[in-house]
C-alpha positions as CSV (number, residue, x, y, z in Angstrom):
1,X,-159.1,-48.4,-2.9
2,X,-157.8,-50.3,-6.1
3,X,-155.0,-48.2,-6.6
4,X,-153.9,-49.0,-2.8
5,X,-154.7,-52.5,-3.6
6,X,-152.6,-52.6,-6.8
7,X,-149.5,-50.6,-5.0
8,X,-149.5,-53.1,-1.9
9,X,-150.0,-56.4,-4.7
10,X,-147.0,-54.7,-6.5
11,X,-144.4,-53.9,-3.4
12,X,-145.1,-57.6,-2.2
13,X,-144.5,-58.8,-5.7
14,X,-141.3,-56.9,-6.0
15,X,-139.8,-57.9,-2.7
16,X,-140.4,-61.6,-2.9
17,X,-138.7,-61.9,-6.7
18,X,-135.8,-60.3,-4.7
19,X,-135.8,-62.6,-2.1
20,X,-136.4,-65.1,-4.4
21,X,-133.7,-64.5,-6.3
22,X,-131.0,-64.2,-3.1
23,X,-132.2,-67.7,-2.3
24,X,-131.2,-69.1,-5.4
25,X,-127.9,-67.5,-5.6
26,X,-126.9,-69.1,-2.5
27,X,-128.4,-72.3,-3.7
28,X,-125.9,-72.2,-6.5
29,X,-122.8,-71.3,-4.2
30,X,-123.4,-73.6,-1.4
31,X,-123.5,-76.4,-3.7
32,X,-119.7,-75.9,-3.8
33,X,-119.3,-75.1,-0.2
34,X,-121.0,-77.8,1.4
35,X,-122.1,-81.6,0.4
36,X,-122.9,-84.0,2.6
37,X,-120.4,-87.1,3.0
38,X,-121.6,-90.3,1.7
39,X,-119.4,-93.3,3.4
40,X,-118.1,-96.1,1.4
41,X,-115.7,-99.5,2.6
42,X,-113.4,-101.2,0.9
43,X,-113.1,-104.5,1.8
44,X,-109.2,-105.8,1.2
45,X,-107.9,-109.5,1.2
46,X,-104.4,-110.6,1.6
47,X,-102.7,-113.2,0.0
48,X,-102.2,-116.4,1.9
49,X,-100.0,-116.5,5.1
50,X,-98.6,-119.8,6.1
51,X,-98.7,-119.2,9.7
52,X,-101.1,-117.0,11.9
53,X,-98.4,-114.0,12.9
54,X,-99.3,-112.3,16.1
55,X,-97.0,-108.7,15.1
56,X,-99.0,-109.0,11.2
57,X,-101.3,-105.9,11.1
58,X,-102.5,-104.5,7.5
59,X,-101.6,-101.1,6.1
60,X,-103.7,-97.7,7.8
61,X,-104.2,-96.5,4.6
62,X,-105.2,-97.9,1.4
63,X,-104.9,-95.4,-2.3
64,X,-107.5,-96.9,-5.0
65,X,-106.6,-96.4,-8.9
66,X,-108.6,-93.0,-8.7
67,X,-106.5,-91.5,-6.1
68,X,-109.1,-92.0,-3.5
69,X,-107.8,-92.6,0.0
70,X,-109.0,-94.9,2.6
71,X,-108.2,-95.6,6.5
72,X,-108.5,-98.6,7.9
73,X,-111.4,-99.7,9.9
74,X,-110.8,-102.6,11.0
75,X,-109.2,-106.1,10.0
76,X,-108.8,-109.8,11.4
77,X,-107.3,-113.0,10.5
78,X,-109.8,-115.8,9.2
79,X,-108.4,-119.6,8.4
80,X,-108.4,-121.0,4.6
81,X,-107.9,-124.3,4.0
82,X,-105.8,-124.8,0.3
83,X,-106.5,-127.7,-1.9
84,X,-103.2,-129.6,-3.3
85,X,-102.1,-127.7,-6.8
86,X,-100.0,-129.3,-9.2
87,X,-97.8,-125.7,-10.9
88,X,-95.0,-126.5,-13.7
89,X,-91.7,-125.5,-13.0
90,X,-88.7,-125.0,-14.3
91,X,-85.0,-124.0,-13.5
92,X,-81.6,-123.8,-15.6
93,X,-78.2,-124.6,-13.9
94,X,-75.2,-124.5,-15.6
95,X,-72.3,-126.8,-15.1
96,X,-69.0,-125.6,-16.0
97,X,-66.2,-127.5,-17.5
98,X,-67.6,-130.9,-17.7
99,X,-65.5,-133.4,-19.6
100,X,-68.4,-135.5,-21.3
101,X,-72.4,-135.4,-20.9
102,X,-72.3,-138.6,-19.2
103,X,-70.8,-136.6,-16.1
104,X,-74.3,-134.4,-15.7
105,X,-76.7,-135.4,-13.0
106,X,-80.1,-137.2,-14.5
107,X,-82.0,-135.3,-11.9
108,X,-81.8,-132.4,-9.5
109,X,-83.4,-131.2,-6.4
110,X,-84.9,-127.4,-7.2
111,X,-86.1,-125.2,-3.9
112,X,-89.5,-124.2,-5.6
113,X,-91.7,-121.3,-3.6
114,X,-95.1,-121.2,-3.6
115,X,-96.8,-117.8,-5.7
116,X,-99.7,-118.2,-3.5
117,X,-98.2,-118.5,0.0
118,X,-94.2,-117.7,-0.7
119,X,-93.2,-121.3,1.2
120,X,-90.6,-122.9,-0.1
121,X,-90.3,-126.9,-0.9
122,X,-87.7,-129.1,-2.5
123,X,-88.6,-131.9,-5.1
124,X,-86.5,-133.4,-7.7
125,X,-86.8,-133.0,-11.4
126,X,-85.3,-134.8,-14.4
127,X,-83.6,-133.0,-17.9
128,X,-86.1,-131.7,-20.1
129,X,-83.4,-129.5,-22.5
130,X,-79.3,-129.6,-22.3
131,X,-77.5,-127.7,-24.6
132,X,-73.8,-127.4,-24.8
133,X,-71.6,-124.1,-24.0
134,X,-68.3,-123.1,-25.0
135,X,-65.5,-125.8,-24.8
136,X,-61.6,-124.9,-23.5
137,X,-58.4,-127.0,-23.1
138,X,-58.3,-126.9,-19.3
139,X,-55.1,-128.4,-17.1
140,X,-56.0,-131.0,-14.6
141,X,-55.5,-134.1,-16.6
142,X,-53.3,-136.9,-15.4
143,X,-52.9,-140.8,-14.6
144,X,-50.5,-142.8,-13.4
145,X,-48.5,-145.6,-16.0
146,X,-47.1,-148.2,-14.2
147,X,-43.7,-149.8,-15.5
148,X,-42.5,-153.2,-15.0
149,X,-39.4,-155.5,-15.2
150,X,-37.8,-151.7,-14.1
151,X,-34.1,-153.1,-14.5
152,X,-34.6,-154.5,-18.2
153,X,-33.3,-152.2,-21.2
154,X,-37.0,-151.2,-22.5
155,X,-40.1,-151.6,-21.6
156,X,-43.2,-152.7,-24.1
157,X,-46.2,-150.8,-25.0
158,X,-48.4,-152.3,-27.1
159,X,-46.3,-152.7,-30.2
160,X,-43.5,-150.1,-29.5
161,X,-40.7,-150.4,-27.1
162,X,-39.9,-147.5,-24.9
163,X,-35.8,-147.4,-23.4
164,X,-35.6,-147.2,-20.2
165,X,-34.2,-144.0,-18.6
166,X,-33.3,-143.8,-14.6
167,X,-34.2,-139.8,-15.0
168,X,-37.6,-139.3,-16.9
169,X,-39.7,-141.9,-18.3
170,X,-39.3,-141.6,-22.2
171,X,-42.9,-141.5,-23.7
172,X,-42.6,-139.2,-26.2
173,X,-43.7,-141.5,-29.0
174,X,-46.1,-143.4,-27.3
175,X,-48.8,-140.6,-26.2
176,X,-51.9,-142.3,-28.5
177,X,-51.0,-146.0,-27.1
178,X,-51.1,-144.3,-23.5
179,X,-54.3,-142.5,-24.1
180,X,-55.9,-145.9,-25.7
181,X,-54.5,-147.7,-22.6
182,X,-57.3,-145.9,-20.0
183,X,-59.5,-145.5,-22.8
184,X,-59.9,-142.1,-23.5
185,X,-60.6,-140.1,-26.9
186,X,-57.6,-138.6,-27.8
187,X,-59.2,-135.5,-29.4
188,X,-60.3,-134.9,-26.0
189,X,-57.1,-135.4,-23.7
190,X,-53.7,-134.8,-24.5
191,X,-50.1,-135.7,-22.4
192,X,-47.7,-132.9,-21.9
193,X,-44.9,-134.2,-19.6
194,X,-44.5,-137.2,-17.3
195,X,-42.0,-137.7,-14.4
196,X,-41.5,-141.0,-12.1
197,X,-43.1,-141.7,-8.8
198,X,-41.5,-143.1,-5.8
199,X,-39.2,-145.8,-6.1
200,X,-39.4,-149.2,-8.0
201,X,-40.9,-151.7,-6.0
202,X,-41.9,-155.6,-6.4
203,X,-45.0,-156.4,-6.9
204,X,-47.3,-159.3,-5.7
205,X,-45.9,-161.3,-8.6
206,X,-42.6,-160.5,-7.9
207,X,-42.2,-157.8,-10.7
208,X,-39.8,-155.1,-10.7
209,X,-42.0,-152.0,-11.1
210,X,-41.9,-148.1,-10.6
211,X,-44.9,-145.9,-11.6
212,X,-44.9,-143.0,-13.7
213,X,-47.1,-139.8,-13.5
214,X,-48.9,-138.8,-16.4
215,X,-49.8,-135.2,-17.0
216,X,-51.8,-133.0,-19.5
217,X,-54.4,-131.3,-20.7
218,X,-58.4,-132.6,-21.6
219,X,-61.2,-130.6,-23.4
220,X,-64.2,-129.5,-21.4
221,X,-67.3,-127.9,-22.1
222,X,-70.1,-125.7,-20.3
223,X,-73.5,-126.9,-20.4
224,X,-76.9,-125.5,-19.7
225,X,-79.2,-128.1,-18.2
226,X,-83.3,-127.3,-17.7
227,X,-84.7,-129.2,-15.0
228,X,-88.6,-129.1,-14.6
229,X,-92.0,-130.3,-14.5
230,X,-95.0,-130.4,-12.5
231,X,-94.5,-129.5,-9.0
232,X,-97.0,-130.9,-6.6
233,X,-97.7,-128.2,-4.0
234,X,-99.8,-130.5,-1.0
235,X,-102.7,-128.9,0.8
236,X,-102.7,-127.4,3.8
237,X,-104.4,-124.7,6.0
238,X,-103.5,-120.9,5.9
239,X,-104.6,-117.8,7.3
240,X,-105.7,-114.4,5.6
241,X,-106.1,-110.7,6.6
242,X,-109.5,-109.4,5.8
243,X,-109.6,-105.5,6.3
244,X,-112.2,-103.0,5.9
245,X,-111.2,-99.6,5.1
246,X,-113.4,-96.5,5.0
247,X,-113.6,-93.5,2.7
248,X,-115.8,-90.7,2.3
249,X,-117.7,-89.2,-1.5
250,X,-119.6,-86.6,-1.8
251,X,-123.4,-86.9,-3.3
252,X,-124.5,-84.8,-6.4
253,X,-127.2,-83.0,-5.1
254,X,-126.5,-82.9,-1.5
255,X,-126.0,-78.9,-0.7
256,X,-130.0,-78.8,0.7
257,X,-129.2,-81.7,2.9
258,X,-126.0,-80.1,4.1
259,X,-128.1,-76.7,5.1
260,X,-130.5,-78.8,6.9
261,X,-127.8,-80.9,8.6
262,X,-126.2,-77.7,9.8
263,X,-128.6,-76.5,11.3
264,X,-129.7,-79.4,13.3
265,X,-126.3,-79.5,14.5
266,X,-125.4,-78.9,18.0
267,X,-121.6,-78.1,16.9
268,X,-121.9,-75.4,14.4
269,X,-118.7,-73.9,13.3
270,X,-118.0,-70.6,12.1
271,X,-118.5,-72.0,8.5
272,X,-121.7,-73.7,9.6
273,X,-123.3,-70.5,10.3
274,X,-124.0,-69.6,6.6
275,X,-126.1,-72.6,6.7
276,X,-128.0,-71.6,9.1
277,X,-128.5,-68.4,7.7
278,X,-129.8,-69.9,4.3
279,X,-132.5,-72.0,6.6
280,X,-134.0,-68.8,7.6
281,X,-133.7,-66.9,4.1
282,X,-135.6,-69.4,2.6
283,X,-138.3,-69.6,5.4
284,X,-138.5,-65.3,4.8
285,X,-139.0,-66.3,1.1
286,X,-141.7,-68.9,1.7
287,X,-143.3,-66.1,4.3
288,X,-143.1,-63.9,1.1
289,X,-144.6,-66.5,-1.4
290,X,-147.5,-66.9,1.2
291,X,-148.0,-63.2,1.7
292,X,-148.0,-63.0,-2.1
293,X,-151.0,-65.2,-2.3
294,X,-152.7,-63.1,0.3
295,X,-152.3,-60.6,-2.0
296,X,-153.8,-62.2,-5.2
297,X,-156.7,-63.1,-3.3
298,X,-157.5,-59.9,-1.8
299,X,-156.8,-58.2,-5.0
300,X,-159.4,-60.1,-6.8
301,X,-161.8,-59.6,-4.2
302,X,-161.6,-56.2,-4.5
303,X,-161.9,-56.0,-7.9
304,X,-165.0,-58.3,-7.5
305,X,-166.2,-56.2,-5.3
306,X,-166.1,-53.2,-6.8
307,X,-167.4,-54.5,-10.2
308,X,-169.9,-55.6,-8.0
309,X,-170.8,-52.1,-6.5
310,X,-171.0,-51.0,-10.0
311,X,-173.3,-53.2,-11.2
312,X,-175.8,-52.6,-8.5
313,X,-175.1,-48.7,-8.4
314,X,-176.4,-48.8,-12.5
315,X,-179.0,-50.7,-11.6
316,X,-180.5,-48.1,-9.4
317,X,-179.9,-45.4,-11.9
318,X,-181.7,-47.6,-14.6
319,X,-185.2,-47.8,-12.3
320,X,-185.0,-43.8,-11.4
321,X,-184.7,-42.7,-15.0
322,X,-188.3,-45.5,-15.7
């Protein structure tokens, strides 16, 4: 009877370490077949729209830093009311031959746009740096010398007499006393030619006069003027795009829910069926595991048993040999 006992107790042993065994090897390999999906959201704002556009509609799929995907869930647009900001700004333009500084503008009106919302305002803004570019003898330069008392022999320029000549005017020697006539620097203009102009004529005074045109060149410069300072950029109310996207992760420990999920399923694939399959193999192995307690216990009451039957049996033989 032990012997039976002990064979049984060692057959049931044998087969539940097997099936033991099978259930952990698909424990391992349906870790990597199957997790369950975890959601997460992503919630995204836009930046600031200055107007509520009825065609605006976020992007359907957002990419994190990880290379995680998202798709969008849903979205809508929500007012935000923005405080005045003061921002400093500046802006170079450069102005290209310019006789003399005095010709550059004090102050100038810069477009400035907005980082938050991209609007665009205009403001004016004084010099805050100048610095001057090359310089070039440019043509352009010219005035016009009038003559008087036409019919006399010369004409008198400051100190210097000029003849008169019915052809050209004759100016040759008298370029400085010209230039210091309209007040100019003469190391910044210079006369080249000059020709008559018209006719002579009388003048209010009864002068005989003609005019002259004078022609030449004048030194300019380039010059690279920075407007700037604050900007004050007034308040006003906006509009942003809130969206929720949705991912999916997958949790670390997750391949016993994913068995049970199958199986509770109603729309089991063909993969879903291994699942299933594992349910059952590990109910067989608890079956097993139960069986083998059976076991133990009737094993050791057998073994009480007998050692019981012994006991009593040399008992008896003890009182027939007194």
């Amino acid at each position: 009877m032990v012997k039976k006992t002990f064979f049984l107790f060692s057959i049931i042993l044998f087969i539940s370490l097997g099936e033991m065994n099978v259930g952990s090897t698909w424990a391992a390999e349906s870790s990597q077949i199957k997790r369950e999906p975890q959601n997460r959201e992503v919630i995204i704002t836009s930046g600031v729209l200055a107007e509520e556009k009825e065609d605006y509609r976020p992007d359907e799929k957002y990419t994190d830093q990880d290379g995680k995907e998202f798709w969008l869930k849903k979205w809508q647009i929500e007012p935000i009311q923005m405080p005045e900001r003061r921002e400093w700004t500046e802006q170079e333009i450069v102005y290209e031959e310019v006789e003399w500084e005095g010709q550059l503008p004090k102050q100038a009106a810069l477009i400035i746009k907005d980082k938050v919302t991209g609007q665009t305002l205009k403001q004016n803004f004084s010099i805050i740096h100048m610095e001057q570019d090359k310089q070039q003898w440019v043509p352009g330069f010219s005035f016009t010398a009038v003559f008087h008392s036409f019919d006399a022999d010369y004409y008198q320029l400051g100190s210097k007499k000029i003849p008169f000549d019915n052809k050209k005017p004759q100016i040759n020697d008298c370029y400085q006393e010209l230039l210091n006539e309209i007040q100019v620097d003469p190391e910044d203009y210079r006369i080249n030619d000059a020709a008559w102009e018209g006719e002579a004529y009388v003048d209010d005074s009864g002068t005989i006069c003609r005019n002259a045109l004078v022609t030449g060149e004048k030194r300019v410069s380039d010059y690279r003027v920075i407007y700037g300072g604050e900007a004050v950029i007034p308040s006003f109310q906006g509009f942003q795009c809130v969206s929720i996207y949705q991912g999916f992760d997958s949790v670390t420990d997750g391949w016993d829910q994913a068995g049970e999920h199958l199986v509770e399923s109603e729309k089991n694939t063909g993969s879903d069926k291994k699942g299933s399959w594992v349910i059952f193999r590990r109910s067989v192995v608890v079956t097993f595991s139960i069986l083998l307690v059976i076991g133990a216990i009737v094993f050791s009451t057998s073994v009480m048993q007998r050692n019981k039957r012994k006991k009593i049996s040399k008992e008896i033989e003890d009182e027939e040999i007194f």
